[in-house]
Steps between C-alpha positions, in 0.01 A plus 500: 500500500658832402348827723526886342458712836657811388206694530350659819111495370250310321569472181279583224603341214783281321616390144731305355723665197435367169779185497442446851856600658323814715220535717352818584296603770335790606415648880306680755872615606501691200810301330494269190751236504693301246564171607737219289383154562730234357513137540692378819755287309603321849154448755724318792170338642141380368361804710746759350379764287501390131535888412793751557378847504645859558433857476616707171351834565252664737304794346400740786360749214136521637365739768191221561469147508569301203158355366628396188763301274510389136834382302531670118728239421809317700664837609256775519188518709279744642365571861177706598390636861264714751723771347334563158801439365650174231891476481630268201820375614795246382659232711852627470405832595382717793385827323140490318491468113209694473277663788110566417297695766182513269246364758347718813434238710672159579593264223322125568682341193735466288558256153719486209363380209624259175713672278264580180659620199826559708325709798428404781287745756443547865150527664431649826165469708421774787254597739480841305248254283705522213735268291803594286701381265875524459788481251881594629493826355163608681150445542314361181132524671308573768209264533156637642184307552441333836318729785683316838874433560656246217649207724668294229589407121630308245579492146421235251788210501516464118795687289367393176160649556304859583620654874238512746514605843248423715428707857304441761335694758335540809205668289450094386594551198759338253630747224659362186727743328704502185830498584679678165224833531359534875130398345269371724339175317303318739338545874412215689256578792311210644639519857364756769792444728857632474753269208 
């Protein structure tokens, strides 16, 4: 068994990097850490860890706790708190790549999605009941449609078809967007309780 008690309060969420060398996770102690977890070539006993694991980088960027983590690829990744704030960051760095500060109240979510026609965007979810979209350079859209805070999304797995995101919301709704122009395609509203 192989225990990562580096942070000091609950954390919020964790993800592993694309080929599965890093883990990050994301706290109520308002750090994101990276994590390498490697095969323990040598377990001395049955009940020794099969893992080896160790810090690479603590990220102590955010003025709130962390409620949010999503991998672009193996080496990048982003992180989203109580702040209002999304840092995109690298693994073999401790400054930022790119800051965004677009939301006015705290970012729930964060998710990368496939690379399409050699892009691949950002999304953000906030209590400010609003989506956006992201590119490196900047924001690409600002997604408006839900009346109550947006708790979570995702985009549509496929790289060979149309981008969707979907977002949910504690207005019970499910909004499906197109990914490439902001549009809003497709509401799903059957519940009457927070998604």
């Amino acid at each position: 068994m192989s225990k990562l008690d580096e942070h000091t309060g609950a954390v919020f969420s964790f993800k592993w990097s694309k080929n599965g060398r890093y883990l990050l996770s994301g706290s109520y102690d308002k750090r994101a850490i990276v994590w390498e977890v490697t095969p323990n070539p040598t377990p001395t006993t049955a009940a020794s860890s099969l893992l080896q694991t160790r810090i690479v980088r603590i990220y102590t960027l955010h003025d709130g706790p962390v409620l949010d983590v999503d991998w672009k690829d193996s080496e990048v990744f982003a992180t989203c708190s109580t702040d209002r704030a999304i840092y995109v960051c690298e693994v073999a760095g401790s400054t930022p790549l790119q800051v965004f500060k677009d939301h006015t109240d705290e970012v729930n979510a964060v998710s990368w999605s496939p690379v399409v026609n050699g892009q691949q965007f950002l999304a953000s979810c906030s209590d400010d009941i609003s989506a956006k979209i992201y590119t490196l350079s900047g924001k690409k859209h600002d997604l408006r449609g839900h009346t109550k805070e947006i708790f979570t999304l995702r985009w549509t797995p496929a790289q060979n078809a149309p981008l969707y995101l979907c977002t949910a919301s504690f207005d019970g709704s499910v909004k499906v967007w197109l990914g490439e122009s902001g549009d809003l395609v497709y509401t799903l509203s059957k519940y009457t309780q927070p998604i």
